[in-house]
C-alpha positions as CSV (number, residue, x, y, z in Angstrom):
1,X,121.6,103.4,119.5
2,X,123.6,101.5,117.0
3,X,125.0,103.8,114.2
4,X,125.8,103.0,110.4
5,X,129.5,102.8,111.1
6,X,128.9,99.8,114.0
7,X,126.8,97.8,111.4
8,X,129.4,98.3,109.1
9,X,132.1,96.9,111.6
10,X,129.8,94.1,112.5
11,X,129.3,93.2,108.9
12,X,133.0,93.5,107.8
13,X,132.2,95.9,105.5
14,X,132.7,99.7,105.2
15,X,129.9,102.5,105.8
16,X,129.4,102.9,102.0
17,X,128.2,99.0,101.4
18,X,125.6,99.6,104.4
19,X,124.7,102.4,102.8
20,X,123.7,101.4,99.5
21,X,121.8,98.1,100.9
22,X,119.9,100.7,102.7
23,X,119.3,102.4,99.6
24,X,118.6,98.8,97.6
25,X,121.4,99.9,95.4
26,X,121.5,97.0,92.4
27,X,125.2,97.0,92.3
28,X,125.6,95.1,96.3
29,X,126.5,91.4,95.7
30,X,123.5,89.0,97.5
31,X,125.8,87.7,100.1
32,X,127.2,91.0,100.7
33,X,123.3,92.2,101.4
34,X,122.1,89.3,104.0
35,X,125.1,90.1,106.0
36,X,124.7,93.9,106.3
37,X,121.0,93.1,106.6
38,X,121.7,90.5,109.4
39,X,124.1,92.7,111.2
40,X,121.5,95.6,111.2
41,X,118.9,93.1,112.4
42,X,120.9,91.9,115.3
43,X,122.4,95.6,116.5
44,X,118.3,96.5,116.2
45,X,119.7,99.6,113.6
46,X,116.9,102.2,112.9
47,X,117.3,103.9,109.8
48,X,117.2,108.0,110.4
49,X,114.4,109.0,108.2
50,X,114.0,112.7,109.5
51,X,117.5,113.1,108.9
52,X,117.9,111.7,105.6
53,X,114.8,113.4,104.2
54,X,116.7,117.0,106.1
55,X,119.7,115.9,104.2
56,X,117.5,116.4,100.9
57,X,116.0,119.5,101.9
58,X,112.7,117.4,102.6
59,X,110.4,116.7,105.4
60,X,108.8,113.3,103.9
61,X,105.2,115.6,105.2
62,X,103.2,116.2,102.7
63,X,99.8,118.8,103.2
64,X,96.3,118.2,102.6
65,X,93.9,121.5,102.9
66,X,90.3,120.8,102.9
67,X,87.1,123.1,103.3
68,X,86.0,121.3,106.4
69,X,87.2,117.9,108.3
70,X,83.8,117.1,109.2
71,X,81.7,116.3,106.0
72,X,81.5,112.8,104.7
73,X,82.9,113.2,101.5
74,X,86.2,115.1,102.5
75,X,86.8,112.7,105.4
76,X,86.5,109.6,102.7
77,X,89.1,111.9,100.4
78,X,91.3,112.5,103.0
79,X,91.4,108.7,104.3
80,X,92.5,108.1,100.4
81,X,95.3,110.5,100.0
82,X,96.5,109.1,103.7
83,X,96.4,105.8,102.5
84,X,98.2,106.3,99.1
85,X,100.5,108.8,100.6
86,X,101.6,105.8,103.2
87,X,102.2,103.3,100.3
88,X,105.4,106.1,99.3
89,X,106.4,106.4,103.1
90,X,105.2,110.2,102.6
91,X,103.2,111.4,106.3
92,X,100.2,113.7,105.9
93,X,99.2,116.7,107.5
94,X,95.7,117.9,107.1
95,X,94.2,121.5,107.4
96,X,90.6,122.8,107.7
97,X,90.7,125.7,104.9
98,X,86.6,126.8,105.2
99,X,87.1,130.3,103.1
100,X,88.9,131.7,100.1
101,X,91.4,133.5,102.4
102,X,92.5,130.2,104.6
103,X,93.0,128.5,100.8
104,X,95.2,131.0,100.0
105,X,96.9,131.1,103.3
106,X,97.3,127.3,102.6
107,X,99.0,127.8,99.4
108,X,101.6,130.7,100.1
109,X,102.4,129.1,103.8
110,X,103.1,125.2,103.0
111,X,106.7,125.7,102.7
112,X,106.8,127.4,106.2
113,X,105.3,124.9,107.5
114,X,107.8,122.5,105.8
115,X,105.3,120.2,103.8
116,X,107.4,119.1,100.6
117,X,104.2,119.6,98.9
118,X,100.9,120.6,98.8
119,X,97.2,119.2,97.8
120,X,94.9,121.5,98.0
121,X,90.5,121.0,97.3
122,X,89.3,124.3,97.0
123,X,86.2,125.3,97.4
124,X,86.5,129.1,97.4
125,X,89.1,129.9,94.9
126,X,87.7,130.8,91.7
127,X,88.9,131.4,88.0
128,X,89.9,135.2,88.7
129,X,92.6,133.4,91.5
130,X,94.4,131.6,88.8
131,X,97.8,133.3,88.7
132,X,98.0,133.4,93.0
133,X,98.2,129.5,92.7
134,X,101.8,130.5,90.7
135,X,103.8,129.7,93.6
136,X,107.4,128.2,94.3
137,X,106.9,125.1,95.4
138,X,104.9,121.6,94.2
139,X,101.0,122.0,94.4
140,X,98.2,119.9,92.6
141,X,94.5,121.0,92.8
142,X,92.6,117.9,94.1
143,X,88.6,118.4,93.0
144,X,86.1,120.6,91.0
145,X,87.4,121.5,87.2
146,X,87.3,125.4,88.2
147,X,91.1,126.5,87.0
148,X,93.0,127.0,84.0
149,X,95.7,127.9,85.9
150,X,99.7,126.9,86.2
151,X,99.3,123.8,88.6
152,X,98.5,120.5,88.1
153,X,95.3,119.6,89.0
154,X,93.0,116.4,89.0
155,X,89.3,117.4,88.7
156,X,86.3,115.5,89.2
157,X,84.4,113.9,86.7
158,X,81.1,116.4,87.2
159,X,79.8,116.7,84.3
160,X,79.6,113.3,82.7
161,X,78.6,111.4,86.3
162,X,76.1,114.0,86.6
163,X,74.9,113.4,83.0
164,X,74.4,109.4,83.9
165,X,72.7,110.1,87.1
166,X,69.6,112.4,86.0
167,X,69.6,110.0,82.7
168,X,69.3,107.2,85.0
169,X,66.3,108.8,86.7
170,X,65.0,109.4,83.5
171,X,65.5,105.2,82.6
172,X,63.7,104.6,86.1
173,X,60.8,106.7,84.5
174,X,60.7,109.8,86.2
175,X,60.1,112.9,84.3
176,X,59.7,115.9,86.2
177,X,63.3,115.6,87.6
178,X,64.4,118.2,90.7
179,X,67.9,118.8,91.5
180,X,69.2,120.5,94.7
181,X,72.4,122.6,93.8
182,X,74.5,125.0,95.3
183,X,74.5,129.0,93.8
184,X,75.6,128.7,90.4
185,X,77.7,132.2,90.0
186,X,80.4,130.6,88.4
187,X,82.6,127.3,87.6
188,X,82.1,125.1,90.7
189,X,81.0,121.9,91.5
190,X,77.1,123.0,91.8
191,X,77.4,124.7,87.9
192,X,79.1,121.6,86.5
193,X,76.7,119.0,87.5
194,X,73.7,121.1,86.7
195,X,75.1,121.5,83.2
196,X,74.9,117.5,83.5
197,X,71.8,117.1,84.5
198,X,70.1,119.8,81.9
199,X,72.5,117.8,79.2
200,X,70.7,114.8,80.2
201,X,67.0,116.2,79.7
202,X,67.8,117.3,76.6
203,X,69.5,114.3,75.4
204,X,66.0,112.7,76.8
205,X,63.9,115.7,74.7
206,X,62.8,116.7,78.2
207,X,61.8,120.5,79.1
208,X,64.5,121.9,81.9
209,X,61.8,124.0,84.2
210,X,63.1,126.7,86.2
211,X,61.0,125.6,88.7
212,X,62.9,122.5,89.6
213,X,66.2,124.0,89.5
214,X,66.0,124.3,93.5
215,X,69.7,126.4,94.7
216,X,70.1,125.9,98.4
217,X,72.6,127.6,100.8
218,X,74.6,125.0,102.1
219,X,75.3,121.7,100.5
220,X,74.5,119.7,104.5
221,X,71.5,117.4,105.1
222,X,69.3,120.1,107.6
223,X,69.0,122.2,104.1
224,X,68.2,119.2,102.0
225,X,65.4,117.9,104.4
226,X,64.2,121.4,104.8
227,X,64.2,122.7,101.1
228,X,62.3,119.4,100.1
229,X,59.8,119.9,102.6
230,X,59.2,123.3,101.0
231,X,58.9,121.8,97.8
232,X,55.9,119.3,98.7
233,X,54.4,121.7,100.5
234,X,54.5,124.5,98.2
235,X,52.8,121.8,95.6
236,X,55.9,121.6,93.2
237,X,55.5,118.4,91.3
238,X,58.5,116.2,90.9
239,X,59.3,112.9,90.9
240,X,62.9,112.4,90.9
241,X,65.5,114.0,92.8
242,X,69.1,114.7,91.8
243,X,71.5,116.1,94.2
244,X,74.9,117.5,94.1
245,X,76.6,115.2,97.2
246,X,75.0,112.8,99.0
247,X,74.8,114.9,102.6
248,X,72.0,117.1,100.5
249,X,70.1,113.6,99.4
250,X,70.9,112.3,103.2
251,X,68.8,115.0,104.3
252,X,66.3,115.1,101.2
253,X,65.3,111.2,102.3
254,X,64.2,112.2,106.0
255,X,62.4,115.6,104.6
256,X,60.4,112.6,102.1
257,X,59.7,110.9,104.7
258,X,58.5,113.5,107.1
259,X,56.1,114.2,104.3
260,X,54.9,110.7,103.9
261,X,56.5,110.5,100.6
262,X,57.2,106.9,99.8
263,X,60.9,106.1,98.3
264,X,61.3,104.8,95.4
265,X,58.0,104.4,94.8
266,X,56.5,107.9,94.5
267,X,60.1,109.9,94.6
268,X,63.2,108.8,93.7
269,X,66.5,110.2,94.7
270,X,70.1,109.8,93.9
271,X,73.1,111.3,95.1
272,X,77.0,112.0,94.1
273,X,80.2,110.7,96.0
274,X,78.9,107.4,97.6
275,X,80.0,108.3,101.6
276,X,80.0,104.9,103.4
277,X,77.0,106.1,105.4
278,X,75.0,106.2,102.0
279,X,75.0,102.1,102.1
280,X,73.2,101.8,105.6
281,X,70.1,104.1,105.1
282,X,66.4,103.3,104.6
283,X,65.9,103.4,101.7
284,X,69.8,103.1,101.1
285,X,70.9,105.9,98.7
286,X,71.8,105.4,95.0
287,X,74.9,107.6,94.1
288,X,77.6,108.3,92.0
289,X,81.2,106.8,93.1
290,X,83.8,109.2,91.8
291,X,86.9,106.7,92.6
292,X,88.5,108.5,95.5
293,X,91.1,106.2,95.6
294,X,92.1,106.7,91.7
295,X,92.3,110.5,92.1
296,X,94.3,110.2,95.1
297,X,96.9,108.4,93.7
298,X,96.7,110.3,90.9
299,X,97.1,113.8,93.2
300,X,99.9,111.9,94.8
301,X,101.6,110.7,91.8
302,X,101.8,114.1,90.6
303,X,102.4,116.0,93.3
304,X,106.3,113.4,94.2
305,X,106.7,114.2,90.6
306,X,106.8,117.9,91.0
307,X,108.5,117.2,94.4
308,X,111.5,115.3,92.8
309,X,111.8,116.9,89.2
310,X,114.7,119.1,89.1
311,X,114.3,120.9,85.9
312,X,111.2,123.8,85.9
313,X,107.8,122.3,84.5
314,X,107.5,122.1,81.3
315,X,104.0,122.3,81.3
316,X,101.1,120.9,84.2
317,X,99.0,117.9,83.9
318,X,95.2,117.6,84.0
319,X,93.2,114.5,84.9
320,X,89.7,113.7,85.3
321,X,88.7,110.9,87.4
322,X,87.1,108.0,86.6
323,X,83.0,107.5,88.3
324,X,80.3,104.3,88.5
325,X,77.1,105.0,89.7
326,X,75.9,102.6,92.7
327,X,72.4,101.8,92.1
328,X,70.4,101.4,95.8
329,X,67.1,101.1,97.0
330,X,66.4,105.0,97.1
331,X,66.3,104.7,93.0
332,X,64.5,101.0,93.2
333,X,67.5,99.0,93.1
């Protein structure tokens, strides 16, 4: 394997020029550059990456730690941050988190696992866990608006996209609007985009009934097709449905139609994160696009930040992403 001293020999230069037209240093004269790049070229040189990143004291690995590898919507985050992670020659390593504990295992055991940096979507953590996200080395919160804690952290836009969903319902004509939500203890995604959609009736002057506020145990498509069919069959009139990710409206379409409940004609139903599988149902679902790919580059934008700063932080930056909604058949697109 050719080394950095026999391209500098083949180039007639010395190991200092080769390395700073590795580095595209601006102060390496143009003919000076095609030669060392034409001498690496023909010796087939390979630049060590491992050990140049060692020699920094980095991997050039970043983590990602997710509540679970298998739902839709964290697979189409995770495909983002891999993508805008490549596009800065950073590599990826991805973890299944599931529970509080395994997020916080996450955070305190990056740097053993030598990631440069950490992003972290949390689904467990909560207010109260604020100060154990204080740790030594870079990590942005990727997700739900649920800290006010010392990282940086780009949150999704819950409240206003779920605000313009139910209120598009409400423009479709529906008025006796459902929603299927997770428990509502405290500041998570299910809370937030409730407090959208009972914004939404009463920007409308609509009555927010108890009765359609319908909290389910898992946020999956069984327990959306199930909980509907309680719903018809229990008599519960409604005639919209707003739910909080699109695996719960997934499975609320196939409860409808078990019941014979035409869509969008009698029902209609929107969900929130538009999964690519939401495109090729029947009816196809209308959803709310939270731009996955602006919040990862924004996650990854500020987690090299943190990764190449070398004072302390001066403070810690919060985003909120951008959303469209994508209007299908399911809402009579």
């Amino acid at each position: 394997m050719a080394t950095l001293q026999d391209v500098a020999k083949a180039a007639g230069v010395s190991p200092m020029t080769v390395s700073n037209v590795i580095n595209n240093h601006p102060h390496v004269r143009s003919s000076t550059r095609e030669k060392v790049l034409e001498a690496m070229a023909r010796l087939d040189y390979r630049v060590n990456v491992a050990a140049r990143n060692l020699a920094k004291g980095r991997t050039g690995t970043i983590g990602l730690a997710v509540p679970d590898v298998n739902s839709p919507y964290y697979g189409r985050l995770a495909s983002a941050i891999i993508t805008a992670a490549e596009r800065r020659k950073l590599r990826v390593s991805i973890e299944q988190t599931g529970t509080r504990e395994n997020e916080l295992d996450a955070l305190s055991l990056s740097r053993n696992r030598l990631y440069d940096g950490l992003i972290l979507t949390a689904a467990g953590l909560g207010q109260g866990d604020a100060e154990r996200l204080r740790v030594d080395h870079p990590v942005v919160i990727l997700g739900d608006r649920i800290f006010d804690g010392p990282v940086d952290h780009v949150a999704m836009p819950n409240l206003d996209a779920s605000r313009a969903a139910t209120r598009h319902l409400i423009e479709r004509g529906c008025r006796r609007i459902a929603i299927l939500c997770g428990a509502v203890d405290e500041v998570d995604t299910s809370s937030l985009r409730l407090t959208g959609y009972r914004q939404a009736l009463h920007d409308a002057g609509l009555p927010s009934d108890p009765g359609l506020v319908q909290q389910v145990g898992r946020l999956d498509m069984p327990e959306g097709a199930e909980r509907v069919r309680e719903m018809v069959e229990s008599g519960l009139d409604f005639d919209g449905v707003f739910c909080v990710n699109d695996s719960l409206a997934m499975g609320v379409l196939r409860g409808l139609a078990d019941a014979r409940i035409r869509v969008p004609d009698q029902v209609k139903v929107i969900g929130f994160d538009n999964v690519k599988e939401s495109t090729f149902l029947v009816p196809s679902l209308s959803t709310v696009d939270p731009d996955h790919d602006g919040m990862a580059e924004r996650a990854i934008d500020l987690l090299i930040r943190r990764i190449e700063q070398t004072e302390p932080p001066a403070g810690h930056a919060e985003s909120v992403g951008d959303f469209s909604l994508v209007i299908r058949e399911s809402t009579g697109g």
